[in-house]
C-alpha positions in Angstrom: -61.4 6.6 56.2 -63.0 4.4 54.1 -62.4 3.8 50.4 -65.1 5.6 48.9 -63.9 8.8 51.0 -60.2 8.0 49.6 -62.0 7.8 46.0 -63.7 11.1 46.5 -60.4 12.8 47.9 -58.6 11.3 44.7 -61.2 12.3 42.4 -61.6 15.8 43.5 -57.3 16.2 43.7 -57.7 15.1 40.2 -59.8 17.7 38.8 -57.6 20.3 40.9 -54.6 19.2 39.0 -55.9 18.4 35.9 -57.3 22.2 35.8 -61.0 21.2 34.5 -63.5 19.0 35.0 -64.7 18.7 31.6 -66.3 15.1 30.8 -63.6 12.9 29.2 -61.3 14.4 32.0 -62.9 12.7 34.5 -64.0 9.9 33.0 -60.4 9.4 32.4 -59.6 10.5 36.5 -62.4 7.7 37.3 -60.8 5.2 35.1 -57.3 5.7 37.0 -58.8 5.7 40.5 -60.4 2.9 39.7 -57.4 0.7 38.3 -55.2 2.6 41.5 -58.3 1.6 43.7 -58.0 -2.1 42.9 -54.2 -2.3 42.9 -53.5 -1.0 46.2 -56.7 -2.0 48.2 -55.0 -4.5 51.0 -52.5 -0.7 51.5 -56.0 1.3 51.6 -57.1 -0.8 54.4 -54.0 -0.7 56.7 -52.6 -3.7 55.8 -48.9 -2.9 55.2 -46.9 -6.0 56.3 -47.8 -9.1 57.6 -48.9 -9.4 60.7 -49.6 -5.7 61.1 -53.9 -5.5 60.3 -55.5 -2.5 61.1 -56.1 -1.9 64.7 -60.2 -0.3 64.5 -60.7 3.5 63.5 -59.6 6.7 64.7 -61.5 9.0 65.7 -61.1 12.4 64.6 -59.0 14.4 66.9 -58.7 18.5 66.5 -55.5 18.5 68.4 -53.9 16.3 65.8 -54.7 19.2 63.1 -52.7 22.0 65.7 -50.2 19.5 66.3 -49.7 19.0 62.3 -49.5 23.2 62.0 -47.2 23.7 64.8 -44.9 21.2 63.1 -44.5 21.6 59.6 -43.0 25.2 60.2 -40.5 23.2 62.7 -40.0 20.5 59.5 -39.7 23.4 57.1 -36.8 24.9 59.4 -34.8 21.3 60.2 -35.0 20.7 55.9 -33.7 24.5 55.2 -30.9 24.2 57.7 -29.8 20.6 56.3 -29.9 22.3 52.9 -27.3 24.6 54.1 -25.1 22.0 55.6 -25.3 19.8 53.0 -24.4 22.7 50.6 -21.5 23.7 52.6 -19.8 20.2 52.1 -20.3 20.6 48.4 -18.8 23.7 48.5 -15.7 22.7 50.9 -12.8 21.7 48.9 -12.1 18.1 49.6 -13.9 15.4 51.3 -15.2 17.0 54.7 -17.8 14.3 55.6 -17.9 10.5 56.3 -21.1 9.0 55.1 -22.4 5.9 56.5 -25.5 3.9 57.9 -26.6 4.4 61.0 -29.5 2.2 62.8 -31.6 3.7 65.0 -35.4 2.5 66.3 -38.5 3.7 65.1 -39.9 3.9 68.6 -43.7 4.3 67.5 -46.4 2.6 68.1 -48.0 2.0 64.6 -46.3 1.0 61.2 -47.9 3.7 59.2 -46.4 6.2 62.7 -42.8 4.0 61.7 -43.5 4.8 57.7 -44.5 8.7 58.1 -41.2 9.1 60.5 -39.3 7.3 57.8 -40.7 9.9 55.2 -39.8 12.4 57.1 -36.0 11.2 57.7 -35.8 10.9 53.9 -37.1 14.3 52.9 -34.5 15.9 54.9 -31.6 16.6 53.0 -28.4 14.6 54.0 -30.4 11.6 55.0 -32.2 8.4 53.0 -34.3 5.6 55.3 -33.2 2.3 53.6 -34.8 -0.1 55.0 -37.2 -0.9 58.2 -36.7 -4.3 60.1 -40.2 -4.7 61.6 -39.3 -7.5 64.0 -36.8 -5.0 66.0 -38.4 -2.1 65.1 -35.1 -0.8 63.3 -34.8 1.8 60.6 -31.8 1.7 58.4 -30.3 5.4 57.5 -28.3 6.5 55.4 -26.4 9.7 57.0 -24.1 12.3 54.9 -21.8 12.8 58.0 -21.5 10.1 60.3 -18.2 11.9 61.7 -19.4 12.1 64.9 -20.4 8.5 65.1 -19.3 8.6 69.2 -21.7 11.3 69.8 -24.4 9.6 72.4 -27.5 11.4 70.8 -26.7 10.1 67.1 -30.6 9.6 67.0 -31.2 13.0 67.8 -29.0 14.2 65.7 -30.7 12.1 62.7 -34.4 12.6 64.0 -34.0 16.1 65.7 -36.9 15.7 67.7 -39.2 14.5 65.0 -40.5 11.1 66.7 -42.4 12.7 69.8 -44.3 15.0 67.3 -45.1 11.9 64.9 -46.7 10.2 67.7 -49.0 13.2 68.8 -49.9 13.8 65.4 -50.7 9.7 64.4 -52.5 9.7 67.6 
């Protein structure tokens, strides 16, 4: 996507938000796209980290689209149950869980793949990505109830599955 497209997009989620599109409205949206357009260019164009430049455009891909529907009721589900657990150690008398960090790999093949799974790890409740070590790949979590620290599929316990849908969706 190029940054005129990522202007436009911007522009037009202003006006939705804003709730009209009267003139100083928008010459006020411009004016912040603008300054945001300029700020965070190099991120606009991919280039994250060091090291990591943009690897050519996607093409559009339907599949990606069905991918992203089937999985945000999945999401939806995974963040409701956490909810619940986390509420049931607030609600247990004492202290019931062992926080703690807990490294694991990111495992995909693009840093903005890494950064969306990384998002996703932090929205669900219980969890917080620290920190991503790009030269092994590793996130850094930080994980309400590391009791079962033994357990062999710690990762899928903190990623429930999330990774393989990332990568179809990033493409």
């Amino acid at each position: 996507m190029g940054i005129a497209t990522y202007a436009i997009a911007l522009f037009g989620a202003w006006i939705v938000f804003a709730g009209s599109a009267d003139p100083l409205s928008a010459l006020l949206g411009g004016m912040v796209i603008l300054v945001a357009m300029i700020l965070f260019r190099r991120s606009i164009q991919g280039r994250w980290l060091p090291g990591h430049e943009p690897q050519g455009r996607k093409r559009f891909h339907p599949g990606r689209i069905v991918y992203t529907l089937v999985f945000l009721p999945l999401f939806l589900g995974k963040i409701f149950l956490s909810g619940i657990a986390i509420a049931r150690f607030a609600f247990t008398p004492g202290v019931s869980f062992w926080p703690g960090i807990v490294k694991t790999t990111g495992g995909l093949p693009t840093i903005g793949a890494t950064t969306i799974l990384a998002n996703l790890i932090t929205l669900t409740p219980g969890t917080l990505t620290m920190d991503y070590d790009p030269a092994s790949d590793t996130l850094y979590i930080h994980w309400m109830d590391v009791s079962d620290y033994e357990a062999r599929d710690i990762d899928g316990q903190i990623t429930s599955g999330m990774r393989p849908w990332v990568r179809r969706i990033s493409g």
